[in-house]
C-alpha positions as CSV (number, residue, x, y, z in Angstrom):
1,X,-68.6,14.6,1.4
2,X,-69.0,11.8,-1.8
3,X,-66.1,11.3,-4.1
4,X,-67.8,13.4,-6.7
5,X,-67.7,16.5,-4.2
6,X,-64.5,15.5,-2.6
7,X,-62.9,15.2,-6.3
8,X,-64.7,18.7,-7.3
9,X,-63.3,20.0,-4.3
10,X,-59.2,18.7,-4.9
11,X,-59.8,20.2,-9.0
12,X,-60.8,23.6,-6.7
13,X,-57.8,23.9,-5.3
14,X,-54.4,26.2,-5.8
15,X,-51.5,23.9,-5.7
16,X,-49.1,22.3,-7.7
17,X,-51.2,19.2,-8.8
18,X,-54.0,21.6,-10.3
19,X,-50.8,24.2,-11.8
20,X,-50.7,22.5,-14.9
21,X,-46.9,21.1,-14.0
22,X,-46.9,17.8,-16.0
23,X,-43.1,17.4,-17.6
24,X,-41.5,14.4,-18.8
25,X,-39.9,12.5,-16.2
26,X,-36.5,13.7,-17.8
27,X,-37.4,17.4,-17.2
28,X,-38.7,16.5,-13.4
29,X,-35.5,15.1,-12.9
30,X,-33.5,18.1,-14.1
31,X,-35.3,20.1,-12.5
32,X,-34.8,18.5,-9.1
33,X,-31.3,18.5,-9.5
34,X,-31.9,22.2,-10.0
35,X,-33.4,22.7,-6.8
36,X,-31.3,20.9,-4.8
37,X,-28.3,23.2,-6.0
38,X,-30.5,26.3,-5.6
39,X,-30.7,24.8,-1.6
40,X,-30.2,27.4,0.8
41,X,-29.2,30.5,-1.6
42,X,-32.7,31.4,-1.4
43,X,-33.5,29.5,1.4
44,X,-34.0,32.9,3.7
45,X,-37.2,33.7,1.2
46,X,-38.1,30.8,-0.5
47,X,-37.3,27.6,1.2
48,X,-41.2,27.1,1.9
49,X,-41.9,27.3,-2.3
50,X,-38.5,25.3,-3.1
51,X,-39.9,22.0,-0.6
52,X,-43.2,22.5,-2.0
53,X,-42.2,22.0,-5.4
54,X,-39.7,19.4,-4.8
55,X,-42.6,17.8,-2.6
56,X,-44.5,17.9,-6.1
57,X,-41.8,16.6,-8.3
58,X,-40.7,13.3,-5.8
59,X,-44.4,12.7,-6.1
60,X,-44.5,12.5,-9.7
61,X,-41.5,10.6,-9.6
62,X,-43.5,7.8,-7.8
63,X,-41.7,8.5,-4.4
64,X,-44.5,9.3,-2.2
65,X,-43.1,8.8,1.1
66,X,-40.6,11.2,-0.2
67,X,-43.4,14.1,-1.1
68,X,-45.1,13.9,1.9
69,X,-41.7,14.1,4.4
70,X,-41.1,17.7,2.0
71,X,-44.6,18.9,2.2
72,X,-44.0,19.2,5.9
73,X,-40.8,20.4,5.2
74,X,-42.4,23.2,3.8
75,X,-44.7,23.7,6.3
76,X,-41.9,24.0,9.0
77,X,-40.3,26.6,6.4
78,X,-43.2,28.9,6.6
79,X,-43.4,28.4,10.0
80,X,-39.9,29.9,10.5
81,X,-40.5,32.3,8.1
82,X,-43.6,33.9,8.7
83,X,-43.2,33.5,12.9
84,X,-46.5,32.2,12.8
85,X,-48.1,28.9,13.1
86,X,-51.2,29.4,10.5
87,X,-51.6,31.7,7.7
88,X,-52.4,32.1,3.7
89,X,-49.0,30.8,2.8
90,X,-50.0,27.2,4.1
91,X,-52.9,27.3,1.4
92,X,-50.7,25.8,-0.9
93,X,-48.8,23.4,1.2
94,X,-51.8,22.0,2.7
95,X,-53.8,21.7,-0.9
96,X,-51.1,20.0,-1.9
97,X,-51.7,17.3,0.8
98,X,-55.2,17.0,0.0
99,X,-53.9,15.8,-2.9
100,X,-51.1,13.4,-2.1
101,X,-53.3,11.6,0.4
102,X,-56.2,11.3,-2.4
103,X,-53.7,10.0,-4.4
104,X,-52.0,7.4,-1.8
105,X,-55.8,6.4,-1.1
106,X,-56.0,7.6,2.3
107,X,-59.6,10.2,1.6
108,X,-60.5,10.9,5.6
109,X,-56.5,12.6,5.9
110,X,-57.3,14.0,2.2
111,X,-60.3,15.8,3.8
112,X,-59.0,16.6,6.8
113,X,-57.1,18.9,4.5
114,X,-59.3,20.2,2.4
115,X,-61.0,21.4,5.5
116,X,-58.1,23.4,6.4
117,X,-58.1,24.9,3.0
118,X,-61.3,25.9,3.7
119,X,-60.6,27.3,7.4
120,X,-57.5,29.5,6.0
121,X,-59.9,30.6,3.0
122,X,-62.3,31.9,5.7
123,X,-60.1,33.7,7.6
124,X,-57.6,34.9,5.6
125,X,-60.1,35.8,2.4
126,X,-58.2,37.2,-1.0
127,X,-59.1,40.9,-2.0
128,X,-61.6,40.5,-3.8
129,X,-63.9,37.0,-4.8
130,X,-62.4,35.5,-7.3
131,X,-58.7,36.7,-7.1
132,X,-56.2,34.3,-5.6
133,X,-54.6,35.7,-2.2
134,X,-51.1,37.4,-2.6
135,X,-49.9,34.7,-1.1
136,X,-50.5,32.0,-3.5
137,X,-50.2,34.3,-6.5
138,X,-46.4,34.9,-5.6
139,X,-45.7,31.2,-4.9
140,X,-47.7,30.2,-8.3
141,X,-45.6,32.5,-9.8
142,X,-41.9,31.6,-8.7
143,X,-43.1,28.1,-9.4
144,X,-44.1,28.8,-13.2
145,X,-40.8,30.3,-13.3
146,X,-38.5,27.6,-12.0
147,X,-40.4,24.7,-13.4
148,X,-40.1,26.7,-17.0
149,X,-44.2,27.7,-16.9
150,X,-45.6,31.2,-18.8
151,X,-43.6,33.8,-17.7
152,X,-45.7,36.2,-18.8
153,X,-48.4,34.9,-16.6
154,X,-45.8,34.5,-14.1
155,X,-44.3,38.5,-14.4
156,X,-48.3,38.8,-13.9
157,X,-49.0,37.1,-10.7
158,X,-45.4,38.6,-9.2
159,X,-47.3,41.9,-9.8
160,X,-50.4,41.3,-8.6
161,X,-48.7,39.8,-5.3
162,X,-46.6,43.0,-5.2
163,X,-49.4,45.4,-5.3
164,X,-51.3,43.7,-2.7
165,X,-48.5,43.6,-0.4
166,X,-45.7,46.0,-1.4
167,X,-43.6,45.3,1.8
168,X,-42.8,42.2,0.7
169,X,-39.9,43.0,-1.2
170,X,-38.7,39.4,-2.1
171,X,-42.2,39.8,-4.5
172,X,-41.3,43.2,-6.0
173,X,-37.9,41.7,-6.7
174,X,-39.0,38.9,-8.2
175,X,-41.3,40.9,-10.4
176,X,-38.5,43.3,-11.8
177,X,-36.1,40.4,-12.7
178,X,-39.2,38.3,-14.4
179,X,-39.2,41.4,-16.5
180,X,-35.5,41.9,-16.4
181,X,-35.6,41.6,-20.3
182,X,-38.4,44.8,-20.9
183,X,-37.6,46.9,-17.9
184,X,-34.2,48.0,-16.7
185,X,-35.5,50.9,-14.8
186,X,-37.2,48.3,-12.4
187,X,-34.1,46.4,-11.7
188,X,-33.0,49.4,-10.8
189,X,-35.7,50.0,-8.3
190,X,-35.7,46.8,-7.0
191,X,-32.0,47.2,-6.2
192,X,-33.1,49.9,-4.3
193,X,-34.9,48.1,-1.9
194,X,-33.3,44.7,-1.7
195,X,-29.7,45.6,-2.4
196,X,-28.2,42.7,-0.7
197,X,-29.4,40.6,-3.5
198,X,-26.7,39.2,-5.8
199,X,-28.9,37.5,-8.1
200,X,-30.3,41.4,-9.0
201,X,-27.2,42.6,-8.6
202,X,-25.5,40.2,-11.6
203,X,-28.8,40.5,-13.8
204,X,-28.6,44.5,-13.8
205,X,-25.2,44.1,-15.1
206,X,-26.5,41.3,-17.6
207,X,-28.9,43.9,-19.1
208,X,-26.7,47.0,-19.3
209,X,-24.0,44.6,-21.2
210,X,-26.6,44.0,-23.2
211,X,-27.9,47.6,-24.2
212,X,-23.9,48.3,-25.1
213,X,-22.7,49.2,-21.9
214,X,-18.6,48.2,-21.3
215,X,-19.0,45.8,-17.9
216,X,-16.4,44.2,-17.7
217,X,-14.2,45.9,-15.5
218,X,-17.2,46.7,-13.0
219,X,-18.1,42.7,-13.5
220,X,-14.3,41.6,-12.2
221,X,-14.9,44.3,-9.0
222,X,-17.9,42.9,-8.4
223,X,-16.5,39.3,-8.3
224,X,-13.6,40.6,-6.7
225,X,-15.7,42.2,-3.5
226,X,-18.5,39.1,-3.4
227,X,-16.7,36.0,-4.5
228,X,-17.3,34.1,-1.3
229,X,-21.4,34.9,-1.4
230,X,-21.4,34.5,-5.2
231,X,-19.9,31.0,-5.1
232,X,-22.9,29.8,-2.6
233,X,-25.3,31.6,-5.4
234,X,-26.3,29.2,-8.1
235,X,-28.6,31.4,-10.1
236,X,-26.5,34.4,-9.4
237,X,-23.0,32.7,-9.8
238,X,-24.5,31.0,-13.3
239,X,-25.2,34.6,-14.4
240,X,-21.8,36.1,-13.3
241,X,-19.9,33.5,-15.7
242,X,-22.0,34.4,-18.9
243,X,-21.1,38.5,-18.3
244,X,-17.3,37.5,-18.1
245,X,-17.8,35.4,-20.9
246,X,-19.3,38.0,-23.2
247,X,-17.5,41.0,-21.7
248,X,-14.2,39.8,-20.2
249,X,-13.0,36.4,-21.6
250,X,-13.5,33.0,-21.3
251,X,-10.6,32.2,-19.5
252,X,-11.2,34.9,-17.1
253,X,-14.5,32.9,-17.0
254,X,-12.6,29.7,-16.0
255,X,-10.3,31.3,-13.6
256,X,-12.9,32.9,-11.6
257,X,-15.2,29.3,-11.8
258,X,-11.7,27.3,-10.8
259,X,-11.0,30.0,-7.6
260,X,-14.7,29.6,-6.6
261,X,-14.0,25.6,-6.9
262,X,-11.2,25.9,-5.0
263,X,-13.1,27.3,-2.0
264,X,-15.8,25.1,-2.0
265,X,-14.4,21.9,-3.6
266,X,-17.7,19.9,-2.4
267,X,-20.2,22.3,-4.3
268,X,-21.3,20.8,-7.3
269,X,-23.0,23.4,-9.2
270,X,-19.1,25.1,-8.9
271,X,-17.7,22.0,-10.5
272,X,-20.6,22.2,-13.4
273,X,-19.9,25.7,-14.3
274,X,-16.4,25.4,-14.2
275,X,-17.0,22.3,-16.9
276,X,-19.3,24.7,-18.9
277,X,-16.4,27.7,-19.1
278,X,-13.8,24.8,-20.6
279,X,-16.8,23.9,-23.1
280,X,-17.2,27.3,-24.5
281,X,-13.3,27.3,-24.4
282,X,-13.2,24.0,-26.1
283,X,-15.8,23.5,-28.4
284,X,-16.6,26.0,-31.2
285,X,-13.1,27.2,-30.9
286,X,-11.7,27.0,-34.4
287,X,-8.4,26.8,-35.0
288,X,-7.0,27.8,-31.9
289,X,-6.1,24.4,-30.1
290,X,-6.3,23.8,-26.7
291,X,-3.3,23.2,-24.3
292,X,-3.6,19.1,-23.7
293,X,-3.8,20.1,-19.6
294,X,-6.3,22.6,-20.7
295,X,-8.2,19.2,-22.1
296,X,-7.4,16.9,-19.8
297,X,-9.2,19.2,-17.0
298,X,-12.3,19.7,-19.3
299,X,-12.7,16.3,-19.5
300,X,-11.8,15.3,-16.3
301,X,-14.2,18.3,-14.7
302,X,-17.1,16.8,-17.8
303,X,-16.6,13.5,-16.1
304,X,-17.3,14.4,-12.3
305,X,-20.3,16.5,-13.4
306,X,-22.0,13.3,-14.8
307,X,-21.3,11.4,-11.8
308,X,-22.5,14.0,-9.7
309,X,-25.9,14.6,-11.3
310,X,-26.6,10.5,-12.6
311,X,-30.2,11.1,-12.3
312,X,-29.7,14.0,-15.1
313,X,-26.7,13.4,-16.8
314,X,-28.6,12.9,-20.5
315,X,-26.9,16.5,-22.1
316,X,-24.0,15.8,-19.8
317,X,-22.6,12.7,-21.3
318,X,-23.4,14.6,-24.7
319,X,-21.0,17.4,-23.3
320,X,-18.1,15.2,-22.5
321,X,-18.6,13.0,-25.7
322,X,-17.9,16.4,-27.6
323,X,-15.1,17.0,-25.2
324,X,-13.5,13.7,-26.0
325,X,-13.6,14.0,-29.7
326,X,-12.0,17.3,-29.9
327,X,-8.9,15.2,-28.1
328,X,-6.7,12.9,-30.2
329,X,-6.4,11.0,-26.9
330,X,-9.9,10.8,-26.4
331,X,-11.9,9.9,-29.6
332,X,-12.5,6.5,-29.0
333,X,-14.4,7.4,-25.7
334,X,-16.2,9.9,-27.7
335,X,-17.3,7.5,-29.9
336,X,-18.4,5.1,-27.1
337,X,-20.6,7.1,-25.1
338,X,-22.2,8.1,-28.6
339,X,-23.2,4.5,-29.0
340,X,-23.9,4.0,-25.7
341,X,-26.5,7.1,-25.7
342,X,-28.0,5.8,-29.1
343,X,-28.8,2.6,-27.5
344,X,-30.8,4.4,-25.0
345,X,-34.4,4.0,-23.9
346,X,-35.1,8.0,-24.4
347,X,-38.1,10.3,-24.7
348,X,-38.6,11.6,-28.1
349,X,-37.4,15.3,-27.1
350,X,-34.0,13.6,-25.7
351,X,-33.5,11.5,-28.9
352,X,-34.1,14.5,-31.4
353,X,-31.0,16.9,-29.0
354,X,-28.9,13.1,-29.2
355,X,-29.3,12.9,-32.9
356,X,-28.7,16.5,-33.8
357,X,-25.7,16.2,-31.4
358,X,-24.2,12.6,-33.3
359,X,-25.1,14.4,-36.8
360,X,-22.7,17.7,-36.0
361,X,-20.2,15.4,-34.5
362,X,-20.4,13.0,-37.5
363,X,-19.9,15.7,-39.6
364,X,-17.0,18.1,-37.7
365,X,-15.2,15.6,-35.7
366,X,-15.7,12.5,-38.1
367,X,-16.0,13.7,-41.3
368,X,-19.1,12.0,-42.3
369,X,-21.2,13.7,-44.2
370,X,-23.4,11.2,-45.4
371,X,-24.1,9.9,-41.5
372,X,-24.8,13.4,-40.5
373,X,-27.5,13.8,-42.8
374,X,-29.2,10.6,-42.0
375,X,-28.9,12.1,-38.4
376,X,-30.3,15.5,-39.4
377,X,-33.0,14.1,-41.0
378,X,-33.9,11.7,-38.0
379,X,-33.7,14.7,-35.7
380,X,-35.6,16.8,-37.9
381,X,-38.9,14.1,-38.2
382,X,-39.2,13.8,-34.4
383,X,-42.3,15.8,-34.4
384,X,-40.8,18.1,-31.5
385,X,-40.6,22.0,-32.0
386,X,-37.4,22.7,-30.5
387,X,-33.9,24.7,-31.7
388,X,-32.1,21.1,-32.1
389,X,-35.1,20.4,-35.0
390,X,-34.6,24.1,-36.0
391,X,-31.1,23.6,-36.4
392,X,-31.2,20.3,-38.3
393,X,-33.6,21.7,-40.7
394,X,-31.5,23.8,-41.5
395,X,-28.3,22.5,-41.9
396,X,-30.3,20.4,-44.5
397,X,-31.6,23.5,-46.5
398,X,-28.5,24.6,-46.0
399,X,-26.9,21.4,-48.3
400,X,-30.0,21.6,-50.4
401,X,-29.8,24.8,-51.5
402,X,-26.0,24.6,-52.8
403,X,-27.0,21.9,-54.6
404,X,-23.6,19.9,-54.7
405,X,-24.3,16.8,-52.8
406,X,-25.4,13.9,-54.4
407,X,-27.7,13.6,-52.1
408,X,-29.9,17.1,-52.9
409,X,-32.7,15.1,-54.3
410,X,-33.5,13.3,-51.7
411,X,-32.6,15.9,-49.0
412,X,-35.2,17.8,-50.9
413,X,-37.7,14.9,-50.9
414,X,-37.7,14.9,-47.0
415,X,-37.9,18.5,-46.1
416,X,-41.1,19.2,-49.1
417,X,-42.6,15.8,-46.8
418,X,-41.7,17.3,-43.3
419,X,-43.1,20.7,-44.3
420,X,-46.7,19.4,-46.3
421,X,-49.6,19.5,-43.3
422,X,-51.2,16.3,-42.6
């Protein structure tokens, strides 16, 4: 095969290199952090997909040696999983080390692989020509999902998957919670047939909250009956916290993150919600000031988070800087991480969310209106669509509009340049 056919051949493939995946190296890392606390909760069903993907993101991370020991990870996953040595679900796996060894140089292994593509292809054909096999449609699709892909497309793919193989249920629940938001009847259903599934569970009581439904009570039962489970559930456990929250309390929130802590003192995704229940506590709380212990644990819970997750600690360190300045014992370390963050090497995305942060605490925490509009205004030019350049827009219309700063003009000036085209 030339390098033209060879190349042709790799650009052919279903995997993650040809999914569309790039993401800043900030988002990779995130991401990877993620994973790694999603490890074995879904590890039953989807270990195979969460090495694959990880395989993909240490490659893009320029740790090669890295993607390749997770790719055969993943293999050994399906393996287990399937009871079978060769089948469709490998199509993936082994197009994504076609592409790994293209990229490490190494063409004969790289073709080796595409050749077992091929072989799977043969025997295991899709449907029809031209649709992918149920197999790679769901694994496309829980990877467009995790990695923050169309999840339209996504809720699509989970379908097709389903309806070519309906006895996979893991498919048909993924499918109901892609279109938790639309469909409560097919939560439902899917409860039906996968009822030991907290993650379905939590997000049926999610959506009922959310038509009006009172869940709180059945919320604390249901934490009550499945708090050891729930606290190795990331996705699940994440979920549980934002129902109490919005239908029992924050510091109902808090206490049921702080008993799941105390369980499992060495899981860090329990020690990151826990943070995040003090934050909602904390910040945005008005008048009502917290107990000092109540801030000395917030803080001392922001800090561990950032030490535990240093490759993905940008929002993190924004978290505790917020944390510090609502403490009169803290403010200076606010101010300090602020100016350490500003001094940064960043991506544009990260410095728009850092200045929109510094302009709000500038203004609430420091009383400086003047800085926070310079902030506002330097959040709102990085030519990123996001809510943080949302929001500083318009906080600035906002000032415009009453027309009482002396500053209106120019405010005025910048928003009629940000808006004209070209």
């Amino acid at each position: 095969m030339s390098a033209d056919q060879r190349q042709t051949a790799l650009e052919s493939l279903q995997c993650h290199f040809t999914w569309d995946l790039d993401r800043t190296r900030s988002v990779l890392l995130l991401l990877r952090d993620k994973l790694e606390d999603i490890g074995s909760e879904e590890g039953h069903r989807w270990l195979g997909h969460i090495y694959n993907l990880r395989g993909f993101i240490q490659h893009k991370l320029g740790l090669h040696d890295d993607a390749q020991r997770l790719f055969n990870q993943a293999a050994e996953a399906f393996h287990r999983m399937r009871h079978a040595d060769q089948g469709p679900w490998l199509v993936v796996n082994y197009g994504n080390l076609a592409w790994l060894h293209h990229h490490l140089g190494d063409q004969e292994q790289s073709q080796a692989y595409l050749s077992q593509v091929d072989a799977l292809m043969e025997k295991y054909p899709p449907p029809s020509q031209g649709e992918l096999h149920a197999e790679v449609c769901a694994e496309k699709a829980w990877t467009l999902v995790l990695s923050g892909g169309d999840s339209k497309k996504a809720a699509g793919l989970f379908e097709k998957a389903a309806e070519m193989q309906p006895d996979m249920v893991e498919w048909t629940t993924s499918h109901a919670i892609g279109s938790q938001r639309f469909h409560l009847r097919k939560i439902r259903q899917a409860m039906d047939q996968d009822p030991e599934n907290l993650y379905l569970a939590v997000l049926y009581l999610e959506k009922r909250g959310n038509t009006g439904e009172r869940v709180g009570d059945e919320a604390r039962e249901f934490a009550r009956k499945n708090l050891e489970p729930l606290s190795r559930s990331y996705q699940a456990f994440r979920v549980l916290l934002w129902v109490y929250k919005k239908h029992c309390s924050v510091d109902e929130a808090i206490e049921l993150a702080e008993e799941a802590l105390s369980k499992h003192p060495d899981q860090r995704f329990l020690k990151k919600f826990a943070a995040l229940c003090y934050k909602w506590k904390i910040i945005g709380q008005g008048k009502d000031c917290p107990s000092q212990e109540t801030m000395n644990r917030a803080i001392s819970l922001q800090k561990d988070v950032v030490s535990l997750y240093p490759d993905s600690a940008f929002k993190k360190k924004i978290n505790l800087a917020n944390l510090c300045a609502k403490s009169d014992l803290h403010q200076a370390e606010a101010e300090q991480i602020f100016e350490e963050l500003l001094q940064t090497d960043l991506e544009p995305a990260q410095k728009q969310i850092l200045y929109n942060a510094y302009a709000k605490y500038l203004y609430f925490d420091r009383g400086d209106l003047s800085g926070s509009i310079d902030y506002h205004m330097m959040a709102a030019e990085i030519p990123e669509e996001s809510k943080f350049q949302r929001d500083s827009i318009r906080v600035l219309s906002r000032i415009r509009d009453r027309g009482q700063d002396p500053r209106c003009p120019e405010i005025k000036e910048f928003l009629t340049k940000l808006h004209r085209p070209g």
